[in-house]
Structure formats: C-alpha cells, structure tokens
C-alpha positions in Angstrom: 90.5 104.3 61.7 87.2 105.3 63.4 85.1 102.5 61.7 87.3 100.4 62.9 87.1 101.7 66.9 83.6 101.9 66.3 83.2 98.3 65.3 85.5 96.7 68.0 83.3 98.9 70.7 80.1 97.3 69.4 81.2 94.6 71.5 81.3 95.5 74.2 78.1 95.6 77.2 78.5 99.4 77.6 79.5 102.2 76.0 82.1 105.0 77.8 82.3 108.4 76.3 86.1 109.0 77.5 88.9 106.2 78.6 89.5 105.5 82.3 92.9 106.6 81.8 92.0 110.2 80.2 89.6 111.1 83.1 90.0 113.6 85.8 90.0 112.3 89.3 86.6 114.0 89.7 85.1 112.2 86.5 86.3 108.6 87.3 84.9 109.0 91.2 81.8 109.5 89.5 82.3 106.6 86.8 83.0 104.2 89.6 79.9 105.7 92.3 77.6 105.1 88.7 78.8 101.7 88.4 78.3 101.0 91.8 74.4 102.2 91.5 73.8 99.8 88.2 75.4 97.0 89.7 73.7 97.2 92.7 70.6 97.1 90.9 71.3 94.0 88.7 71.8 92.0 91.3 68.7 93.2 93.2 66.6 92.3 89.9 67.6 88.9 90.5 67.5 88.3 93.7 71.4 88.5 94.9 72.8 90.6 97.7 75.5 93.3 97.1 78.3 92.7 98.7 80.8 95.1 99.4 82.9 96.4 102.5 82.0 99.0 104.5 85.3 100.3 107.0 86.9 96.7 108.2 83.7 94.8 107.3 82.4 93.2 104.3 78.1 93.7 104.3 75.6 92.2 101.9 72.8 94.7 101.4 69.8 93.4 100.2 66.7 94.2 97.9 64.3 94.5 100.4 66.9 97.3 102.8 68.0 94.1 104.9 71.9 94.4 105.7 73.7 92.0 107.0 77.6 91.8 108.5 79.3 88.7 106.6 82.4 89.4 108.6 
C-alpha cells in the first residue's frame, strides 16, 4: 500500500509531510503563513502583484514594496 501512496504523491507540485486534516491548529497556521511566503514570491518572479485583503480592503503588494488599495 505505500508504493502505491508514494506513486500517486509523485504527482503532485509539492510534497506535505502530514494531511491538512491531521494537523494541529498551530501546525496548519503555519502551513498556510508558508504558503502565503512562496506564493508571494512566485508571483514576484514574474512580475504579478499579490493580491490579498487586508481588514475590509483587498491590496496588491508589489515586487518592488509598492502597495496599492484595489478597493
């Protein structure tokens, strides 16, 4: 049965160590603040803003430290 795990996870982009659904509520804050970072980065690398939402309003940040309000 592990070969068989192994092979479908090949697959996939990345690799997780532990399922989302096995995870403290520590562990998975810090899953989701790491995704967040490589994301982020991604789209830096070619040239796209991250978007996300900051209290009620949605920012881009940019590469270069610009942010800007979007609404």
């Amino acid at each position: 049965m592990e070969a068989t795990k192994e092979a479908i996870r090949e697959g996939y982009q990345g690799m997780m160590t532990k399922r989302i659904i096995d995870m403290t509520p520590d562990e998975r804050k810090a899953y989701y603040k790491q995704g967040a970072r490589v994301i982020r980065e991604r789209l830096f690398a070619i040239g796209q803003p991250f978007v996300t939402k900051k209290g009620d309003k949605v920012v881009a940040e940019y590469a270069d430290g610009r942010v800007e309000i979007v609404r």
